[in-house]
C-alpha positions as CSV (number, residue, x, y, z in Angstrom):
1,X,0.0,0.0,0.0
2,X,2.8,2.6,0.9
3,X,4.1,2.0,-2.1
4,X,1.6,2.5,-4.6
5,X,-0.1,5.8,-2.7
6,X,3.2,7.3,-1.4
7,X,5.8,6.8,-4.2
8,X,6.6,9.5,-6.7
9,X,5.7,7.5,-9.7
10,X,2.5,7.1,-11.0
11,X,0.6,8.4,-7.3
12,X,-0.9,11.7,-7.6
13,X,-0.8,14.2,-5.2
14,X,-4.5,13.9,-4.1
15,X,-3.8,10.2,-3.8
16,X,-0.9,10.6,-1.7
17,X,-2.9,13.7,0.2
18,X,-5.6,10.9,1.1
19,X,-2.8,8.4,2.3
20,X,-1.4,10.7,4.4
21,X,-4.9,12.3,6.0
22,X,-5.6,8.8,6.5
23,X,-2.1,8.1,8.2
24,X,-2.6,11.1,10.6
25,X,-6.1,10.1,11.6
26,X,-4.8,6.5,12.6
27,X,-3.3,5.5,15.9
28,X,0.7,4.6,16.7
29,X,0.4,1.3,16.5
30,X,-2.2,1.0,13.4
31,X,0.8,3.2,11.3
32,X,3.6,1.0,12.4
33,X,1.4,-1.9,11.5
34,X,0.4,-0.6,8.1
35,X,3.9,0.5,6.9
36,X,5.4,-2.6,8.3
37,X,7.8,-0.8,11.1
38,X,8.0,-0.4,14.9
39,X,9.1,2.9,16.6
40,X,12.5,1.4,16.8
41,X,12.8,1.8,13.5
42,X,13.8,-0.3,10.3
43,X,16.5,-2.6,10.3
44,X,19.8,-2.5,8.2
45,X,18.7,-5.5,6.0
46,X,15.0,-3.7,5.8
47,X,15.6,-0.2,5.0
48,X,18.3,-2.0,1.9
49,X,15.4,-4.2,1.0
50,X,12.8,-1.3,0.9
51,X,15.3,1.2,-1.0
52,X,16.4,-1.8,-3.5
53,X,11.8,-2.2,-3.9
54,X,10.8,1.3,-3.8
55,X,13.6,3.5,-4.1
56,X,15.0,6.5,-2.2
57,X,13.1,8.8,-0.2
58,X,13.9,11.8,-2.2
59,X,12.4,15.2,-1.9
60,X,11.0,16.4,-5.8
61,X,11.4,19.7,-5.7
62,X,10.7,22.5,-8.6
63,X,13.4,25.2,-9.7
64,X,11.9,28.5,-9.3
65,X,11.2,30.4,-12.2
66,X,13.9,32.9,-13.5
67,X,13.6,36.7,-12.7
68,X,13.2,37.6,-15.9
69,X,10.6,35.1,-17.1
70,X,8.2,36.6,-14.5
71,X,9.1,39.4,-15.7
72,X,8.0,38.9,-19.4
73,X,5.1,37.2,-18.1
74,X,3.6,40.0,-16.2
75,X,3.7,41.5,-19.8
76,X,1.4,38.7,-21.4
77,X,-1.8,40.2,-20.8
78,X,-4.6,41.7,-23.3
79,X,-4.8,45.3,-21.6
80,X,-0.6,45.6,-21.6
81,X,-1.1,44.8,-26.0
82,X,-4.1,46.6,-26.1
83,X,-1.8,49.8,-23.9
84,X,0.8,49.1,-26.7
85,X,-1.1,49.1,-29.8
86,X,-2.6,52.2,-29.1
87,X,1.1,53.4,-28.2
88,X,2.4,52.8,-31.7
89,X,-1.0,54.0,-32.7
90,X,-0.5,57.2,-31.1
91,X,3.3,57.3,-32.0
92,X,2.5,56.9,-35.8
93,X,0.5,59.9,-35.5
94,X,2.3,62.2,-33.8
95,X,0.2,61.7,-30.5
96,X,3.2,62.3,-28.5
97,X,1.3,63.4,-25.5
98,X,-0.7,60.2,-26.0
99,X,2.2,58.1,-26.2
100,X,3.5,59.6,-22.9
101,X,0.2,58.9,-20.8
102,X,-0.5,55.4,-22.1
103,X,3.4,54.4,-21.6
């Protein structure tokens, strides 16, 4: 069961959500029953069988997103093209003031 809701691949994150609300909600001794463990822990020959079935217990993280592509994305929206069409609109007629206000 741990493996299939808890792993990285292939469990999504409302599935693994749900196995861990159900985790919390259960007592001591129903977790260390259902993840086959005791609070003393796992040992040696365990934990290398469990890494060699499931895999390390590695964090997924996400890179944050350069500066500058937040940047450029805070200039994808209609009113900023709309603002800018009616900038070169203004600016190819000599609306200079126009230009200014709307820039």
């Amino acid at each position: 069961m741990l493996k299939k809701t808890m792993s990285g691949h292939g469990a999504s994150t409302q599935e693994k959500t749900a196995a861990l609300t159900r985790y919390s909600q259960m007592s001591d001794q129903a977790v260390y029953q259902a993840l086959k463990t005791n609070p003393d822990g796992l040992s040696s020959t365990e934990a290398a069988d469990r890494l060699e079935a499931v895999g390390a217990n590695t964090v997924v993280t996400q890179h944050p997103r350069p500066w500058y592509l937040i940047l450029l994305s805070a200039f994808n929206e209609p009113f900023v093209w709309v603002l800018a069409f009616l900038v070169a609109v203004s600016t190819a007629t000599a609306d200079y003031d126009g230009a200014m206000m709307m820039s």
